[in-house]
C-alpha distance (Angstrom), angle and dihedral (degrees) to the residues before:
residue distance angle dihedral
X1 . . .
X2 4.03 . .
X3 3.73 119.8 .
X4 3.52 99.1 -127.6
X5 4.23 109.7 156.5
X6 4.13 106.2 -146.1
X7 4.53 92.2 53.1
X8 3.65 129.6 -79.3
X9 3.84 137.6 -31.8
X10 3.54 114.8 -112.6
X11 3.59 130.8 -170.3
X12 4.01 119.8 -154.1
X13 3.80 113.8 -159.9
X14 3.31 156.9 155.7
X15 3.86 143.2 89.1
X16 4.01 122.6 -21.9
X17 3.72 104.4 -86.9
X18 3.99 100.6 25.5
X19 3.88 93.4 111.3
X20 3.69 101.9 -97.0
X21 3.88 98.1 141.2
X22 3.80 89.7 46.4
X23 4.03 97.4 46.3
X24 4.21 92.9 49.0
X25 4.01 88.4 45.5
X26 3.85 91.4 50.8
X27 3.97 91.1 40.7
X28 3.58 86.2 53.1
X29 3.28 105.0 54.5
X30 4.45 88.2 35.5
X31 3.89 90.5 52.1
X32 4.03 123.2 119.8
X33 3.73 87.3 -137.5
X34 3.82 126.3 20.5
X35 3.53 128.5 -76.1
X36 3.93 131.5 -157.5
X37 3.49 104.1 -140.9
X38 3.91 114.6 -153.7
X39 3.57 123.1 -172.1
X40 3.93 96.7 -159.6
X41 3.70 96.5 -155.7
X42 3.78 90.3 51.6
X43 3.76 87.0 41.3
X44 3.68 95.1 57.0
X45 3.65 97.9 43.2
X46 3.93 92.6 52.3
X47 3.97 93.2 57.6
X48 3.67 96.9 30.5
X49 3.76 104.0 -112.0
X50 3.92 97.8 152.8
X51 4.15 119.1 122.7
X52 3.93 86.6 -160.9
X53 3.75 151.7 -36.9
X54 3.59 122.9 -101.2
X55 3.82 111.9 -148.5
X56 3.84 97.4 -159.6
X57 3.68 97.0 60.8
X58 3.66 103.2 26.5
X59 3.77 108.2 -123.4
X60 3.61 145.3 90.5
X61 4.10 126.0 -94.4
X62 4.06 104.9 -133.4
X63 3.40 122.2 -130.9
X64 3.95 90.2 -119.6
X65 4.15 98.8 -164.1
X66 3.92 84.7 48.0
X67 3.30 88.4 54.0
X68 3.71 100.5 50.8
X69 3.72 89.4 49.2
X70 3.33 98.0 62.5
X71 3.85 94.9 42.2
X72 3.40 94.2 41.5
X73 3.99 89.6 85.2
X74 3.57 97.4 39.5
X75 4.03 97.0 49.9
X76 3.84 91.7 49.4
X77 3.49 86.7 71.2
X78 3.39 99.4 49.6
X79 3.58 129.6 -155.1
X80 3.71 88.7 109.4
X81 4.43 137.5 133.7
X82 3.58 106.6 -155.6
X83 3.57 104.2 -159.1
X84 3.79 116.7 -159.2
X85 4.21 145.8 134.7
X86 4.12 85.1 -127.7
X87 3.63 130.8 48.6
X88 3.81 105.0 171.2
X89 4.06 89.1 89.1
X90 3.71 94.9 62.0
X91 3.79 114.7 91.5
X92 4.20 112.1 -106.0
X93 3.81 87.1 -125.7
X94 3.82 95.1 51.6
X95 3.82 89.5 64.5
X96 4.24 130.6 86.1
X97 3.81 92.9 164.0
X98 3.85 123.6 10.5
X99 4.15 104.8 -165.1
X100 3.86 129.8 -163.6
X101 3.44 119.3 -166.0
X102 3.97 113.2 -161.0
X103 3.81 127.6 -164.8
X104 3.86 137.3 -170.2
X105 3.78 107.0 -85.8
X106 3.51 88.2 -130.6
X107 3.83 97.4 54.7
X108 3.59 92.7 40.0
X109 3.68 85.6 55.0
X110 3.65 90.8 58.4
X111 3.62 94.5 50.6
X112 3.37 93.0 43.8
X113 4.18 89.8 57.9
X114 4.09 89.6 43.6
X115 3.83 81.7 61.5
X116 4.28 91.0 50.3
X117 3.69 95.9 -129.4
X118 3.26 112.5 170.3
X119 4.13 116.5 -94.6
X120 3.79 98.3 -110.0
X121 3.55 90.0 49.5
X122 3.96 99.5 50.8
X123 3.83 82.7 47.7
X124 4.24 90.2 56.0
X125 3.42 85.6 51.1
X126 3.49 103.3 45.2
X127 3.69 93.0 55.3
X128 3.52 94.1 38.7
X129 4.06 82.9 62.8
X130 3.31 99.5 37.2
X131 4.03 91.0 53.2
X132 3.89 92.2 45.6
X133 4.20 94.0 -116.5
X134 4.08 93.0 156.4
X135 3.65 87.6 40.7
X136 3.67 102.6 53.3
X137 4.03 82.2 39.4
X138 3.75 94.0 59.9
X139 4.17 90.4 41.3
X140 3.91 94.4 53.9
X141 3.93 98.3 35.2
X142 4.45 90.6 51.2
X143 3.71 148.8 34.8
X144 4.01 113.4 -74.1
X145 3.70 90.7 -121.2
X146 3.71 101.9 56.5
X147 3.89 99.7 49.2
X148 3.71 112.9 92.2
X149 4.16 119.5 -173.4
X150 4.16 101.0 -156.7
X151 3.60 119.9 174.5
X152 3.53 117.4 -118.0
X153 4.21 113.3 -167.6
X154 3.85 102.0 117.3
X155 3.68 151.2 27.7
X156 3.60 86.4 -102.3
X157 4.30 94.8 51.4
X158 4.18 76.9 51.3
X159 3.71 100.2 51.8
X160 4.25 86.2 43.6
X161 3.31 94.1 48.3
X162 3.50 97.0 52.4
X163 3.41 100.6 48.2
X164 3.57 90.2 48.2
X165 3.91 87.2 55.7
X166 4.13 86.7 40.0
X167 4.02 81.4 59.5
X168 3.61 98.6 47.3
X169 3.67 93.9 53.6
X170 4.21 87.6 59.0
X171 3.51 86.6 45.7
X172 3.83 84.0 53.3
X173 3.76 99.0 39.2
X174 3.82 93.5 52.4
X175 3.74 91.8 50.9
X176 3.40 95.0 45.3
X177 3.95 96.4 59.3
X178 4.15 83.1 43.6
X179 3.40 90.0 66.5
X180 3.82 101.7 39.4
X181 3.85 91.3 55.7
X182 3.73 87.1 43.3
């Protein structure tokens, strides 16, 4: 367990389209004790920390140790959702929870289309799901016990999940003033 002062760190991950966004802004607002939510992609773009585009797939490459700079401060704190489609970048000790939402390929697919990506790019991402890439990211890059695979297809997966999450942080609250009385 980190010591960070405003609540825990929690990463939000998984494959474009799996919900991520829309589980951290629901978690925030659910939380016993606020949450910054930052969407990383969203965060990078607003402050410029991109080494270069790549025309192919459509999207930005971050300038990871910019990146981590300008967390760094922010996550030491705590009381954070990091929001992401990776997870490997961000330091082990940074992290209370680490979660990876998973979704049918085939939905994910859909969603994925709604969004107009370009074919080759819902087909990355469809096999990146469909051979567990975030997942096996998340499980070599942090501890066993905080990595947690929920399923994310529905509004009712959402509402689940985030009272799971909602639970955890209680769970995390209450042993967190144990062990500063202790």
């Amino acid at each position: 367990m980190t010591s960070h002062t405003k609540g825990p760190v929690i990463i939000v991950t998984g494959t474009p389209g799996t919900g991520k966004t829309t589980h951290s802004q629901l978690l925030a607002g659910e939380s016993p004790v606020p949450l910054k939510h930052i969407n990383i992609g969203q965060w990078a773009k607003e402050r410029d920390l991109y080494e270069s585009y790549d025309e192919e797939w459509q999207s930005h490459a971050v300038d990871e140790d910019r990146l981590l700079d300008e967390l760094e401060p922010i996550v030491a704190e705590g009381g954070v959702i990091l929001d992401w489609h990776t997870c490997e970048l961000f330091p082990e000790r940074w992290a209370d929870l680490v979660v990876v939402l998973r979704c049918d390929h085939t939905e994910l697919w859909n969603r994925l289309e709604k969004r107009a990506y370009p074919l080759k790019k819902i087909q990355e991402n469809n096999q990146a799901e469909i051979m567990e890439v975030v997942l096996d990211e998340a499980r070599s890059s942090y501890a066993a016990e905080i990595v947690v695979e929920l399923k994310s297809e529905g509004t009712e997966d959402l509402e689940s999940n985030v009272a799971r999450i909602v639970q955890w942080i209680n769970t995390w609250i209450k042993d967190s003033e144990k062990n500063s009385s202790q």
